[in-house]
N, C-alpha and C positions, 0 to 999 in steps of 0.2 A: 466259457466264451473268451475268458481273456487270454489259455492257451492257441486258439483259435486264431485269434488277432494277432499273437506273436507270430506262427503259421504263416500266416498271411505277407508278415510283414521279413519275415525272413526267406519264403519262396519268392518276393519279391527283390529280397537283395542276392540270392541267389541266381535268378532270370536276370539281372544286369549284370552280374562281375563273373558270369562263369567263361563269355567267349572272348574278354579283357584278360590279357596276360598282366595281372593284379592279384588273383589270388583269391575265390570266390571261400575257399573253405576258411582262410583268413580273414574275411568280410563277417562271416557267421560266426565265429570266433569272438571278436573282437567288436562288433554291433552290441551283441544280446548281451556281453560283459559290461557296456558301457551304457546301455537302458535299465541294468538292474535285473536280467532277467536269468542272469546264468551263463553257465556254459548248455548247448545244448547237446550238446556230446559227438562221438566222430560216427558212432551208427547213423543218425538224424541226419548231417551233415551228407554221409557217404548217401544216404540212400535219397534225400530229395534231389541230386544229380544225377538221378534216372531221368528226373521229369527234364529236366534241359538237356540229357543227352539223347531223348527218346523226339526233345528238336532237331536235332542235329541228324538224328538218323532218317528222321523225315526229310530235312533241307537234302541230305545228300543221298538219298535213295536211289538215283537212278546210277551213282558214282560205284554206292556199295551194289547193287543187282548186278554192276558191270564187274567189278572187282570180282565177285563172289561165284558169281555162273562160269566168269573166265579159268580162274584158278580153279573147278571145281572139273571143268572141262580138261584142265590142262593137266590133270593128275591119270587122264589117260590117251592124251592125245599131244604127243612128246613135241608139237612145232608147237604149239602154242604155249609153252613152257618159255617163251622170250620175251612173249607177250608183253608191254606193262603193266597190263591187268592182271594179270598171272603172276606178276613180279611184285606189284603190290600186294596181293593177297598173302603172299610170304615174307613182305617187309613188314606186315604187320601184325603176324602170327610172333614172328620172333624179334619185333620193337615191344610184344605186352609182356613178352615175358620177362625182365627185372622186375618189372614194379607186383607180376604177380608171385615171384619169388617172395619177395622181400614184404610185402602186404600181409601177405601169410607166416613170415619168419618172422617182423615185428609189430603184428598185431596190437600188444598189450604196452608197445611202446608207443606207436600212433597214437594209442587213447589216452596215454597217459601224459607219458615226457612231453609230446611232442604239439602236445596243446597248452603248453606254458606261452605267455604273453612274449618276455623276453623271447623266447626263440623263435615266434611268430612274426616280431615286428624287427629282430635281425638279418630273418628269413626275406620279409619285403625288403629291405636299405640293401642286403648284399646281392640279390637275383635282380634286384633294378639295377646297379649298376652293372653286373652282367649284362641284362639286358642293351640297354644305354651303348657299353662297348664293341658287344656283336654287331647293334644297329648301325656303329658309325664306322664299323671297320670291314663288315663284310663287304665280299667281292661280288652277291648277290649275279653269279653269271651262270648258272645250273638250275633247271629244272627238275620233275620229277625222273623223269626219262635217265637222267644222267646220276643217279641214287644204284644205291649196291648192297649188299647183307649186310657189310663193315659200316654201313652210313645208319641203317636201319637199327642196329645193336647198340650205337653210340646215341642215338633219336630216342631207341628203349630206356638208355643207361641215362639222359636226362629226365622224361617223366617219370621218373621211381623218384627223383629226389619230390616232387611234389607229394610224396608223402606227407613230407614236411610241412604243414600248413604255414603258409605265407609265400612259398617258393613261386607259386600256380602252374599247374601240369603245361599249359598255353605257352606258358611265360619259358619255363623252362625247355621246350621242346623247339620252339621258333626260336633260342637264342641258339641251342644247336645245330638249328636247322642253318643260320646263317652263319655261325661258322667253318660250317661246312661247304661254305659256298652257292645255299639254294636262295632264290631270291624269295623275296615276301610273300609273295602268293603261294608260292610251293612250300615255304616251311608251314604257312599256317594250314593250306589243305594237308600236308602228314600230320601233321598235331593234331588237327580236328578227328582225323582219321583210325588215329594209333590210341586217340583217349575214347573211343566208345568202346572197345574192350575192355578196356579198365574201368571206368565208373560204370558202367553196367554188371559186370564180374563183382567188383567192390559193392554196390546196394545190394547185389541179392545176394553179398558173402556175411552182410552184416542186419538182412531182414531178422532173423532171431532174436536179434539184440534191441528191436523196438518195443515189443510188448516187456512192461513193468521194468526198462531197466532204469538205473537211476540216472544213467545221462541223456533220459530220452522224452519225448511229451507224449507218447503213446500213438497207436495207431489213427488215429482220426485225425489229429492235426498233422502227423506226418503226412497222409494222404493230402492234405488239405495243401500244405506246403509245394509238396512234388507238384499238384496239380496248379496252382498259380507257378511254380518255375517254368513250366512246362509252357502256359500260354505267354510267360513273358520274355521266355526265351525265344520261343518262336518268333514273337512280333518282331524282337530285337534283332534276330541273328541275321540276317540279309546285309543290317545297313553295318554292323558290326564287323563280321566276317569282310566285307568290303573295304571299310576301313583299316583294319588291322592291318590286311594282308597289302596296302598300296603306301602307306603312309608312316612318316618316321613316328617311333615309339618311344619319341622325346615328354610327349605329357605322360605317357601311363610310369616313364620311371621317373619324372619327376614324385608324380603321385603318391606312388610308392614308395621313396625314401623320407617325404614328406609326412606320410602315416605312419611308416616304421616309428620315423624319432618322434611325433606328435603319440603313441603308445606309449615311448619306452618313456615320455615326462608324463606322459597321465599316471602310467606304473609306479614311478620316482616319487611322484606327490602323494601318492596313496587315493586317487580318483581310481584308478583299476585294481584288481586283484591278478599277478601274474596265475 
């Protein structure tokens, strides 16, 4: 029962921080370290972000059916090959590919190194002020429309660093988005867009690694988990996704460098274990 409860209570911190450019694998991280409960490992982690991005593939269903019929059309019918629909389906074939390089090439670092506290909570303090500076600096005068393979490679070459737990795939992708010039709505629709390949790819690269490993709470509660991210993502994502994408991202990096150094003294006093 009381793996269960933690389940619960971490697909619920999951369903709030995953469409916040914060850093939801850093939330899980740094929660259960700080209840006494552990680390729950980066399989756990990867794989109950199926359930919040199996929201996301709901919210934007008719976006992906348009993307995916168009470009699937346009690989034999050469006018439609201009399409943006067409154009997206190839920005985002080769925006996942970094992170599925490098996912695969440091597997055993991900689970390891790269779930140290210290490098989690220097992870939040330095992508917030990234953050923070794209927000205040971008020219925000481009849309989708106006995006290229060179735009798409560099949007790739941002979500890979979310590898890195603390960075957030979100966080990192909408600050490249605006330094590229897209404005808020369109960085956050590619991000939303370019991360269901990847955390989908990522859970079911990492389902083996649920049954009896030792950074995992076993199949039940992980189910248990994905399915509360899953409804609380849902409920969340409308007002979320709205928000994000109209409004300055002045609280979320406050927040964020505020958590970082509120870690690295819990770490310092010996309340956390890096």
């Amino acid at each position: 029962m009381l793996d269960l409860f933690k389940a619960v209570v971490l697909g619920l911190i999951q369903g709030l921080t995953e469409f916040l450019p914060v850093s939801s694998s850093a939330h899980l991280r740094i929660f259960p370290e700080l209840f006494g409960w552990g680390d729950p490992g980066a399989a756990f982690t990867a794989v109950i972000q199926i359930g919040t991005e199996l929201a996301v593939l709901i919210y934007f269903r008719h976006d992906i059916w348009r993307i995916a019929s168009t470009w699937l059309r346009s690989l034999v019918r050469p006018e439609l090959r201009g399409h943006l629909d067409a154009r997206m389906g190839w920005y985002v074939i080769v925006g996942s590919v970094p992170i599925v390089i490098l996912g695969v090439l440091l597997k055993d670092v991900i689970e390891r190194d790269f779930r140290n506290l210290w490098i989690i909570a220097a992870a939040l303090i330095v992508l917030g002020v990234v953050l923070g500076v794209a927000d205040r600096t971008a020219s925000q005068t481009r849309d989708l429309k106006h995006m290229g393979l060179r735009h798409a490679v560099l949007l790739g070459c941002a979500q890979a660093l979310a590898l890195i737990p603390g960075v957030s795939r979100s966080g990192a992708t909408i600050s490249m988005g605006l330094f590229l010039g897209l404005t808020r709505e369109a960085a956050t629709r590619i991000a939303f867009l370019l991360a269901i390949p990847a955390v989908v790819g990522a859970g079911v690269f990492q389902l083996g690694d649920i049954p009896g490993g030792e950074n995992a709470y076993g199949w039940g509660p992980t189910l248990v988990a994905t399915i509360v991210s899953f409804v609380v993502g849902y409920a969340a994502i409308a007002w979320l996704l709205r928000y994000v994408s109209t409004r300055s991202y002045t609280p979320f990096v406050v927040y964020r460098v505020v958590l970082g150094l509120a870690v690295m003294g819990l770490i310092a006093g010996g309340v956390l274990t890096a």
